[in-house]
C-alpha positions in Angstrom: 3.8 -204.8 59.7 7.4 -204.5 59.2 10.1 -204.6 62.0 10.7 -200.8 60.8 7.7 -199.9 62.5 9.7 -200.1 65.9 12.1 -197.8 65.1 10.6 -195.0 67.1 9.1 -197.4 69.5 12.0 -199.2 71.5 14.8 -196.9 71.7 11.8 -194.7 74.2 12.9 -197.5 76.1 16.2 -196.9 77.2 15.3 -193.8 79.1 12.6 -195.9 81.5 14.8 -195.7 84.5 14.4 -191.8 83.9 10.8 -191.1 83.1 8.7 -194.4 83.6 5.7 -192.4 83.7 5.6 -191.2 80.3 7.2 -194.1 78.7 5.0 -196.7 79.9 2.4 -194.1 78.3 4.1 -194.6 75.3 4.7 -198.0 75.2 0.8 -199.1 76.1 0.3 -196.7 73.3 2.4 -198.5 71.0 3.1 -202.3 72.2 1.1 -204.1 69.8 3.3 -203.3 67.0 6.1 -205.2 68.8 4.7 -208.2 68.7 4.8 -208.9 64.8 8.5 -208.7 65.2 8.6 -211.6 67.2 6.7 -214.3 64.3 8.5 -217.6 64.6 10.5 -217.9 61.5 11.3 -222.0 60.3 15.0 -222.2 59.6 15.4 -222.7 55.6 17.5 -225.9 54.6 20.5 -224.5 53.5 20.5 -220.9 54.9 20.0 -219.3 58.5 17.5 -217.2 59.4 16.0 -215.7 62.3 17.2 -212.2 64.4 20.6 -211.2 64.4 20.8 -208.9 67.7 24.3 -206.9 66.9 26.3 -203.8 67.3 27.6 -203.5 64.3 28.7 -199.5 63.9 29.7 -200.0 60.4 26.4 -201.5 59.0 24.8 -197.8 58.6 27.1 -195.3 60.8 24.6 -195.6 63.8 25.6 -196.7 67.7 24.5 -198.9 69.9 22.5 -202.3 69.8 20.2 -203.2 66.1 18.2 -206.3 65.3 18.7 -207.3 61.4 16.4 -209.5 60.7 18.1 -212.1 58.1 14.8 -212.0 55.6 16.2 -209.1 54.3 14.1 -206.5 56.5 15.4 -203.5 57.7 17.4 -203.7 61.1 15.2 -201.9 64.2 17.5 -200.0 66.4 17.1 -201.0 70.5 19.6 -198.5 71.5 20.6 -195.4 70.0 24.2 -195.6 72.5 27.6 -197.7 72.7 27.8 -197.5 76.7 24.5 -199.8 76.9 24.6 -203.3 76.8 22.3 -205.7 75.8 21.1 -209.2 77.0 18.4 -211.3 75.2 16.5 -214.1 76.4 17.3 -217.1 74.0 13.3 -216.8 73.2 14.3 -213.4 71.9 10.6 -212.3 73.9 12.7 -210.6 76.6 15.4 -208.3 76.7 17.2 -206.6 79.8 19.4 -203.5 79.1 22.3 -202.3 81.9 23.5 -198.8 81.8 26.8 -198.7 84.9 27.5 -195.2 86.3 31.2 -195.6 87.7 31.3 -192.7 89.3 27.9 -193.7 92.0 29.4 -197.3 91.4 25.6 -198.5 90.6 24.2 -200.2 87.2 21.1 -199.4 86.2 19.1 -202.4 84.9 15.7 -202.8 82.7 14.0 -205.6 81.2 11.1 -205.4 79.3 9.3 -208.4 77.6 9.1 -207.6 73.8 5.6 -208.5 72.7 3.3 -206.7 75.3 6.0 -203.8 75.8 5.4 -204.5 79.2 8.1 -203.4 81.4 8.8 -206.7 84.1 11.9 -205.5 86.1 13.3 -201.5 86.6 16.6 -202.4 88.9 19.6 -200.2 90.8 22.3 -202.6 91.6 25.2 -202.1 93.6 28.4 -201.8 91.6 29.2 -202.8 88.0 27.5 -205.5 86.6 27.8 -207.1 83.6 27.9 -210.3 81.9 24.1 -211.2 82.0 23.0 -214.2 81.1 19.3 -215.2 81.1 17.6 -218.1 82.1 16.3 -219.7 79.2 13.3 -220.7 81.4 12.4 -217.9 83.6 11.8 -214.1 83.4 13.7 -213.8 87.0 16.4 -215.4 86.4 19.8 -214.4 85.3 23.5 -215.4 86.0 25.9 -211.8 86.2 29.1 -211.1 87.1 29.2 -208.1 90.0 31.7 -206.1 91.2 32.4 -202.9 92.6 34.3 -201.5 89.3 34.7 -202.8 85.9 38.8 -203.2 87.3 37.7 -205.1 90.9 37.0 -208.6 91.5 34.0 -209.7 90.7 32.0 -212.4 91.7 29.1 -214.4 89.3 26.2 -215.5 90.7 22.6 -216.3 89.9 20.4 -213.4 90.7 16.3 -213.3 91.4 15.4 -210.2 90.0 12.2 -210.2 91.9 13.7 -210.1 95.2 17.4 -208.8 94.0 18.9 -211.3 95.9 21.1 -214.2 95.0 20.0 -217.5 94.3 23.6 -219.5 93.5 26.9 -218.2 93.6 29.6 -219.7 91.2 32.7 -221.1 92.6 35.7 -219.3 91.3 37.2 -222.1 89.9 34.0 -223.0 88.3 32.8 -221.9 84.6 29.0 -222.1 84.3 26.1 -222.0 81.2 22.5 -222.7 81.4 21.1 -225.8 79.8 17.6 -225.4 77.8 15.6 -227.2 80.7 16.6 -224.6 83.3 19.5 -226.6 85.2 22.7 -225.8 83.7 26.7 -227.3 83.9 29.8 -227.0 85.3 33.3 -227.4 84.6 36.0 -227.0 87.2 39.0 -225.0 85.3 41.0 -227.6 87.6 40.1 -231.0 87.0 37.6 -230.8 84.2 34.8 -232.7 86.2 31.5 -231.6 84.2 28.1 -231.7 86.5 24.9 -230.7 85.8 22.9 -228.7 88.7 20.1 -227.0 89.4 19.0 -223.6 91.7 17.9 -224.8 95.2 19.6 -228.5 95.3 23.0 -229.0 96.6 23.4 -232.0 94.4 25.6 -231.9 91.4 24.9 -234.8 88.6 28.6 -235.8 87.7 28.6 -236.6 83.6 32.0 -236.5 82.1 35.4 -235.1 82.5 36.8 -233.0 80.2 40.5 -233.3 78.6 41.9 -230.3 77.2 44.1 -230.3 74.1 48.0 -229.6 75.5 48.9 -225.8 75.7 45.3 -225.0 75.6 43.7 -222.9 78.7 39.7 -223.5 79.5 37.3 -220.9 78.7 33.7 -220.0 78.6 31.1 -222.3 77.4 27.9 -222.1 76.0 25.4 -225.5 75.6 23.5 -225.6 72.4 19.6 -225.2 72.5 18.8 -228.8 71.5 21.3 -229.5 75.1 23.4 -232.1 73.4 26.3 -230.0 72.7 28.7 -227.4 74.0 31.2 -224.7 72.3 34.2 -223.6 74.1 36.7 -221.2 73.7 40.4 -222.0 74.4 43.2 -219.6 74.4 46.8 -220.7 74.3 48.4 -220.5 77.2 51.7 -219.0 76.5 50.6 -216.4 73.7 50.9 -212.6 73.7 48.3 -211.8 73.4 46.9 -215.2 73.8 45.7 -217.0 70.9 42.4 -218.3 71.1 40.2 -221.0 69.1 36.7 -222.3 69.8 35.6 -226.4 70.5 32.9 -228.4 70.4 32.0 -231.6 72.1 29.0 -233.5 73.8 27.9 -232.4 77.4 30.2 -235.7 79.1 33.3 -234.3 77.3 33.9 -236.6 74.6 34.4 -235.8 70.8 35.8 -232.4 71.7 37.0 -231.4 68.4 38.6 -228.1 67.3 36.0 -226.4 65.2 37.5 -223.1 64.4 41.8 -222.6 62.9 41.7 -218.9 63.4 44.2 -218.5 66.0 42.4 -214.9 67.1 38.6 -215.7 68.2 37.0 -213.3 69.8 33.2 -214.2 70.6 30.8 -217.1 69.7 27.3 -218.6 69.9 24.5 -220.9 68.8 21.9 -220.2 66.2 18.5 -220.6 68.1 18.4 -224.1 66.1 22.1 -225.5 66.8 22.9 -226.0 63.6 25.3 -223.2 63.4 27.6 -221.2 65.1 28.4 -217.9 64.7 31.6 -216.3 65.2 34.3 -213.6 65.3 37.7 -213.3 64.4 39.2 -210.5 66.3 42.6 -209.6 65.7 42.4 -205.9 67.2 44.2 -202.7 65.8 47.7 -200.7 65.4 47.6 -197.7 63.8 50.4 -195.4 63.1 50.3 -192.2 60.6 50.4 -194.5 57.7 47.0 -196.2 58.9 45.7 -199.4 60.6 46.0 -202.9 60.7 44.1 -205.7 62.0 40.1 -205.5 62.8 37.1 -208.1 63.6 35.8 -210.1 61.2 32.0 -211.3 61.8 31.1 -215.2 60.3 28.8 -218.4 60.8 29.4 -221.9 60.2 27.6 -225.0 60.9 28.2 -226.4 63.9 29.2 -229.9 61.6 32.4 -228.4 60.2 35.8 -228.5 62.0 39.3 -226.2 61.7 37.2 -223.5 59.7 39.6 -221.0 58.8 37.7 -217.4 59.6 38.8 -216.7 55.9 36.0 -215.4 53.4 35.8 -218.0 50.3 36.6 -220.9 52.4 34.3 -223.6 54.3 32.7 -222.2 57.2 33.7 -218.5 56.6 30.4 -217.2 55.7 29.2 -213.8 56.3 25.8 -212.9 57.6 24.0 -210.7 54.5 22.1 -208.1 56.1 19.9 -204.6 55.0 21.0 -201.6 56.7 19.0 -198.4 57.2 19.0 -197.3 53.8 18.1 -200.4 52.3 21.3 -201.7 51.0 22.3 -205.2 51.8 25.5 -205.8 53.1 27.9 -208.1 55.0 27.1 -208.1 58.9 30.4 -206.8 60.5 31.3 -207.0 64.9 29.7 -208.7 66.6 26.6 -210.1 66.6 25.1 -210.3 70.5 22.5 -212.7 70.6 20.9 -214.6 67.7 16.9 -215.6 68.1 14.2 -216.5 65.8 
C-alpha cells in the first residue's frame, strides 16, 4: 500500500471538532491503511530519507500541510487549508492539528495517533495557542505558547492534555526544548546557564554555560534526537531586519560553532537520525509593478559541516528531491515542518 492511499483518509480529519460522529465512522472504517505509512525506513549512507511533513504551496498548487515521503512516493495531503497548523510527534505516530478562531479568542485542538486513526485528544483552549511542541515521550504532553491574541503576551508552558491543565510554566527569561528521554534544557537569555529538568521536580541539573558569539542575540533551540547536541538560531542584534544564522554545540555549551553563513535563516531542525539539519533561508519579499524580489529557499546539510552558505551548488546547500501530486519530482520548496522516519 502506498502513502497515496490516504489521500481521502486524513484530510476527513480536520473537520473532527465538527462532526466526530461521522468521522470516527470513517476513520474505524479506514485506519488500517494508515499504518503502512508509518514503516520504519533505515537512513541510506549517503542520502536522507524518511517523511518530510511540509507546506510547501508551490510543490503541486495545493494548501495546507503534505507529507512527501523522500522514496519518491507521492506526498499525502493532512490538510487541505493554510490557517491550520501542524505539530508532529518526533515518532511521526502522532499528530495534533490547532485551528484559532480570533474572533471567540479560542483554538481548537486535535490529535490523533496515526496508525490506529484513533482520535486521543478533541480540545477548546482558551485564547490563541500556538507553538506546540510534543513530548517526545508522552501522548499528553506538549509545551505551547498561549495567549489571548496572536498580538498579546503570551505565556509557554507545559500542558497535560488529559486534564488541560499546566504541568510547568517557562520562565520568561528562559528558552526551553525537550531532550529524547523526556526531561528537557534550559538556557537563561541572561546568563547562559544551561540545566537540564524534568516535570514534577523543582531541581535543575546545572551542565554548562553558554557564550554567545559578540553582536549575536540568543534564540530558540532544538536538542538532536541522539541528545548530544543542540542547534540554535542567532540573530544579530543590531540588524533591520535582524540577520539571523543557526549554531551548533554540545548540551554543556562548548564547540558552539556557526553552521550556517546565510545571514537570513528562517527555520531549522534535525533529521529523526541527527545526522542532518534541515533548513531555510528566508529572505522575504518586495514587489513593485515590475515584480518581486527575495523568497525562501528550502535545504539540508549534515549536521558535520560549518558556514554552509544556503547557495545551491555549494557544500551543504542541498535541496530535498521530492514527487508531487502528479508524479513529477521536484525540489522541496518552504518549509518543511517536521521531519520523521
Amino acid at each position: 500500500m502506498t502513502p497515496t492511499a490516504l489521500l481521502t483518509v486524513l484530510p476527513a480529519f480536520l473537520i473532527l471538532t465538527r462532526w466526530p460522529a461521522a468521522l470516527l465512522t470513517l476513520i474505524r472504517r479506514a485506519g488500517l491503511l494508515l499504518a503502512s505509512c508509518l514503516v520504519s525506513s533505515v537512513f541510506a549512507a549517503e542520502s536522507p530519507t524518511g517523511l518530510l511533513w511540509h507546506n510547501n504551496y508551490s510543490l503541486d498548487l495545493k494548501a495546507g500541510v503534505q507529507v512527501s515521503p523522500l522514496d519518491g512516493s507521492k506526498p499525502v495531503i493532512i490538510t487541505p487549508q493554510s490557517d491550520m497548523d501542524v505539530s508532529v510527534w518526533p515518532d511521526g505516530r502522532v499528530v495534533a492539528v490547532t485551528k484559532p478562531d480570533i474572533y471567540k479568542r479560542i483554538t481548537s485542538l486535535v490529535v490523533m495517533e496515526v496508525a490506529t486513526a484513533r482520535p486521543l485528544h478533541n480540545l477548546v483552549l482558551d485564547g490563541y495557542v500556538r507553538e506546540l511542541a510534543p513530548s517526545p515521550v508522552s501522548r499528553e504532553l506538549v509545551k505551547l505558547s498561549q495567549g489571548e491574541s496572536p498580538s498579546s503576551p503570551y505565556e509557554e508552558l507545559v500542558m497535560d492534555l488529559t486534564t488541560q491543565k499546566p504541568r510547568y510554566r517557562v520562565a520568561s527569561d528562559d528558552y526551553f526544548a525537550w531532550m529524547p528521554d523526556g526531561r528537557f534544557m534550559l538556557i537563561n537569555l541572561k546568563t547562559g546557564l544551561m540545566r537540564i529538568a524534568q516535570l514534577d521536580d523543582p531541581r535543575e541539573q546545572v551542565v554548562g554555560r553558554l557564550t554567545l558569539p559578540p553582536g549575536r542575540a540568543m534564540g530558540g533551540f532544538l536538542i538532536s534526537p541522539t541528545g548530544t547536541e543542540f542547534i540554535m538560531k542567532l540573530p544579530l542584534r543590531n540588524s533591520v531586519p535582524r540577520e539571523a544564522d543557526l549554531w551548533i554545540g554540545r548540551l554543556d555549551g562548548s564547540r558552539f560553532e556557526q553552521l550556517t553563513q546565510v545571514r537570513a535563516l528562517g527555520s531549522a531542525l534535525w533529521s529523526p537520525d541527527g545526522r542532518y539539519v534541515a533548513y531555510t533561508v528566508n529572505t522575504g519579499s518586495i514587489c513593485s509593478g515590475w515584480g518581486c524580489i527575495g523568497g525562501c529557499d528550502q535545504y539540508f546539510t549534515r549536521a558535520t559541516r560549518r558556514a554552509v552558505k544556503g547557495l545551491d551548488g555549494t557544500p551543504g546547500s542541498e535541496r530535498f528531491e521530492v514527487r508531487n501530486r502528479f508524479g513529477q519530482m521536484q525540489g522541496l520548496g518552504c518549509e518543511v515542518l517536521a521531519w520523521t522516519r
